[in-house]
C-alpha positions in Angstrom: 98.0 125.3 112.7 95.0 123.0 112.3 93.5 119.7 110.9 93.0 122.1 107.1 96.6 123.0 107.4 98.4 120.1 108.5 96.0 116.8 107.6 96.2 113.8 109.0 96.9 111.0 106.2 96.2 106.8 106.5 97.1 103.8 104.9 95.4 100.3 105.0 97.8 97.5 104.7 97.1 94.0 103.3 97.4 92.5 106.7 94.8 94.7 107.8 96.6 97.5 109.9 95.6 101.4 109.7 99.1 103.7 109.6 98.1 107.1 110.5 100.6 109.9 109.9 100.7 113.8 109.6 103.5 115.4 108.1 105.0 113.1 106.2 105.4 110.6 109.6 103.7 107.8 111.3 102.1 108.8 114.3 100.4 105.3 115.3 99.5 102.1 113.8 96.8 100.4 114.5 95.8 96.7 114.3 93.1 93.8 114.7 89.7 95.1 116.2 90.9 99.1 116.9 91.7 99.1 112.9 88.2 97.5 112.2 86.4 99.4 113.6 87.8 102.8 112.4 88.3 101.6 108.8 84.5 100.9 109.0 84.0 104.4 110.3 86.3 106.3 107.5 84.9 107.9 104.6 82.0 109.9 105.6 83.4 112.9 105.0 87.0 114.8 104.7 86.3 116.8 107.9 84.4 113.9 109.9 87.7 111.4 108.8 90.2 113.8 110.2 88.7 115.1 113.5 88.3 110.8 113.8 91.8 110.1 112.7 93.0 112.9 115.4 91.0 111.5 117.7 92.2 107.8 117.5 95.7 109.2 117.6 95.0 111.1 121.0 96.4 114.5 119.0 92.9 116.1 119.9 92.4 119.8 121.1 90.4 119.5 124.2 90.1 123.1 124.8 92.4 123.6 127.9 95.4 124.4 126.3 96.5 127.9 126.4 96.6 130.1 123.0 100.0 131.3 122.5 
């Protein structure tokens, strides 16, 4: 189960704060210069936004984890 099956999803409040969830839940929220500076960094692509949203959220592969 990937990024492609299983997306990552945000939301940008007025207040300024980035709520990132996957799966229908909130996984982190972010606010003041963290949220500016990936709100800034969103939208360059559908691929690019998610492996940047998994990243913020610290749910990224970093190729040590056993296959199953």
């Amino acid at each position: 189960m990937g990024l492609a099956d299983d997306p990552f999803s945000y939301q940008v409040t007025k207040s300024g704060e980035v709520r990132i969830s996957r799966g229908g839940r909130v996984v982190v929220t972010l606010r003041g210069a963290q949220a500016d500076r990936v709100v800034a960094r969103l939208g360059a692509g559908d691929e690019a936004d998610q492996q940047l949203l998994a990243r913020v959220t610290g749910n990224y592969r970093r190729g040590t984890e056993r296959r199953r």
